[in-house]
N, C-alpha and C positions, 0 to 999 in steps of 0.2 A: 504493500500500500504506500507506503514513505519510502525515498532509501535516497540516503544523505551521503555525498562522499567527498573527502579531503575539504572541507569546509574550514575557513579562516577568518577569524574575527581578530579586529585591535581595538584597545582601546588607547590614543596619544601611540606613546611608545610602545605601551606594555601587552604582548600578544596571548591574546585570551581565548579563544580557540585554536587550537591545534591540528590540521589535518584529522578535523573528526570526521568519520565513516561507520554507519549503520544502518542496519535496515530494521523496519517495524511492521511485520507481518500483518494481514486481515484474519478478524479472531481470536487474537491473544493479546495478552498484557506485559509488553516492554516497559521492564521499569529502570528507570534512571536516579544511581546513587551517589554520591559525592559528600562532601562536607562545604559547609560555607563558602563561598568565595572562589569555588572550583569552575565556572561558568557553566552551571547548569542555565539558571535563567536566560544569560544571554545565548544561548540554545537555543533553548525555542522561541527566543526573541526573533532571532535569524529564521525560526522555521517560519513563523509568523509573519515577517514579513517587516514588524515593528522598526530592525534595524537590517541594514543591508549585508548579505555577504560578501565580504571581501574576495574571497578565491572559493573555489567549490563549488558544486552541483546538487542540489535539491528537486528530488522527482516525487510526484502525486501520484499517485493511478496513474505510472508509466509517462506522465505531460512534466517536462521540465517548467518546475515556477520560481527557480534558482531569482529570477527579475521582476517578478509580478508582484504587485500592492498587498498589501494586505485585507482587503477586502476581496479582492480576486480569490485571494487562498480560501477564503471563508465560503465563498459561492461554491467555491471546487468541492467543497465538501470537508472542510478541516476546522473541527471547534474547539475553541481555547478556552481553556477556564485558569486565568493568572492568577499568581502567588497574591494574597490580599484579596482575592474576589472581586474588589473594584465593581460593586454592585452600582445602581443610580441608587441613594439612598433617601433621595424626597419622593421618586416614582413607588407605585403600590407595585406590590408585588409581580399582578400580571402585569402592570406596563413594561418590567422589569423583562420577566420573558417575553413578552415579544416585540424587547428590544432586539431578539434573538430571530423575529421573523423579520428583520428590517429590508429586504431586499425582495419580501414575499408579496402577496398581493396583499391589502391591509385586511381582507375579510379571513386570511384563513386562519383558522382553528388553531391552538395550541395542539400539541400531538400528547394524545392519551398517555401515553409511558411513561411523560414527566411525571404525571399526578402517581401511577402506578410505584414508580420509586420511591416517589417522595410524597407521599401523601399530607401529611401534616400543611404543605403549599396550599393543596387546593383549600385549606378552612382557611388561610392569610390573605388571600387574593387582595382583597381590598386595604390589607394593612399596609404601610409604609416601610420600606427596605430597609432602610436605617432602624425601626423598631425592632428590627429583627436580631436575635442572640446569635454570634458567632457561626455557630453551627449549622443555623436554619439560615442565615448567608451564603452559606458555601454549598447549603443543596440549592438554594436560589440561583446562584451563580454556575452550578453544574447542569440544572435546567435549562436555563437561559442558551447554554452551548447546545442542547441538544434538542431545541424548539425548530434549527432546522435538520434535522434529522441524520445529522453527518455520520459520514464514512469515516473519517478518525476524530479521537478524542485525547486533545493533549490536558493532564489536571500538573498544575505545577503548587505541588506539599498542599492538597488539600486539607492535611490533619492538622495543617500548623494552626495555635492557638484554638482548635476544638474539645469541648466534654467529650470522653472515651464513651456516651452513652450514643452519639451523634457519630462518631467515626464508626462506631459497626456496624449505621444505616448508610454510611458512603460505601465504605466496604462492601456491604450485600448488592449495592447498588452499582460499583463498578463489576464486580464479579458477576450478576446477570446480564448487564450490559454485556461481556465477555462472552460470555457463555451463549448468548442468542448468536453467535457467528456474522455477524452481520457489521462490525465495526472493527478498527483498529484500536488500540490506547495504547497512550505514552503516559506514564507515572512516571513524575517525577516526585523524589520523597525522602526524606532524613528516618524516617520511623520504620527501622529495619524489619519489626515483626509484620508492620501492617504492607510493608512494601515483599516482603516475603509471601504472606497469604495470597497475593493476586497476581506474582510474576509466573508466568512461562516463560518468560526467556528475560534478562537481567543483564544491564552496563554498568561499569564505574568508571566514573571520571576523577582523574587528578591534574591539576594545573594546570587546564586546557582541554587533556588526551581523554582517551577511552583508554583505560590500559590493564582493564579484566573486565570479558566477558562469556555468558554461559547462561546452560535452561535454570531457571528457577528452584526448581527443584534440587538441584545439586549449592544452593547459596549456603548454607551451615557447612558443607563440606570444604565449601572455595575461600571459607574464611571472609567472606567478605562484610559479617559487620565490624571487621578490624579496619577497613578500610575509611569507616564513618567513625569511627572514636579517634578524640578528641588529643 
């Protein structure tokens, strides 16, 4: 579905991606690990479109958008849910999601699934995003991506700043997302366990590089929450 290669970001002098190359399957959960300040963000910033790639090649469903806006990427089918959520926090809830249909025709429908995942949304509709707790932001904000019904789903550290009673409904909710076959996802995530329950296949980044990667299933083996301590 994605597949990124030799990709190069700077920032001034100081060069913050590295020759990154990866692919992220349709159907499973790539999840992306690092500690602070490793460029994950500026990642998917680049996939996104947010900031430009300096050198490297970015493909969608086979179409090079290595140059294309970020609004283009989002048509093609690529939903972003950013670090901080970055909800409208005066608009009510639904205008919130479909901020998410902004390119649609204005009469269409919210798509059922969101309320299916996250139910607790459909009783807030009318409330105000900003009144909303942490946790019920960040299914707001992962709704909102998936109002148009896309083909991948990049979430960057949705657990951060979450109650652990609201991460095991993002969790059940990316894992059926997965599971229906029908999407890609990119996890990006610091919270090893919860980044472990949903990976098939699993990156680590260190200053800049990719420089271990492997199926999920084998991460307690690869050592790799040694690579997120501190």
């Amino acid at each position: 579905m994605l597949s990124v290669e030799n990709l190069n970001q700077f920032y001034g002098g100081s060069h913050i991606l590295r020759d990154v190359s990866f692919e992220v399957p349709p159907g499973k959960v790539t999840v992306l690990l690092g500690r602070n300040g490793v460029g994950k963000t500026t990642l998917l910033k680049c996939l996104m479109g947010v900031i430009p790639a300096a050198s490297g090649t970015i493909r969608f469903a086979g179409q090079d958008i290595t140059r294309c806006p970020s609004h283009r990427r989002a048509q093609a089918g690529i939903g972003y849910v950013p670090q901080g959520r970055e909800i409208f926090p005066r608009l009510t809830v639904e205008e919130n999601l479909r901020m998410g249909l902004a390119s649609r025709h204005p009469a269409t429908p919210l798509p059922a699934r969101i309320f299916e995942l996250f139910p607790a949304l459909k009783t807030m509709l009318r409330r105000r995003g900003g009144d909303l707790s942490g946790g019920q932001q960040q299914q707001l904000a992962i709704g909102r991506a998936l109002a148009m019904t896309p083909k991948m789903l990049i979430l960057d550290e949705p657990t951060e700043g979450i109650q652990p009673s609201l991460i095991k409904d993002i969790e059940r909710a990316i894992r059926t997302l997965a599971e229906s076959g029908e999407m890609a996802i990119l996890l990006v995530e610091q919270y090893y366990d919860f980044a472990r329950s949903l990976a098939d296949q699993y990156l680590v980044m260190e200053r800049g590089e990719i420089v271990k990667r492997g199926a999920g299933a084998d991460m307690d083996r690869d050592n790799v929450r040694g690579y997120l301590a501190v």
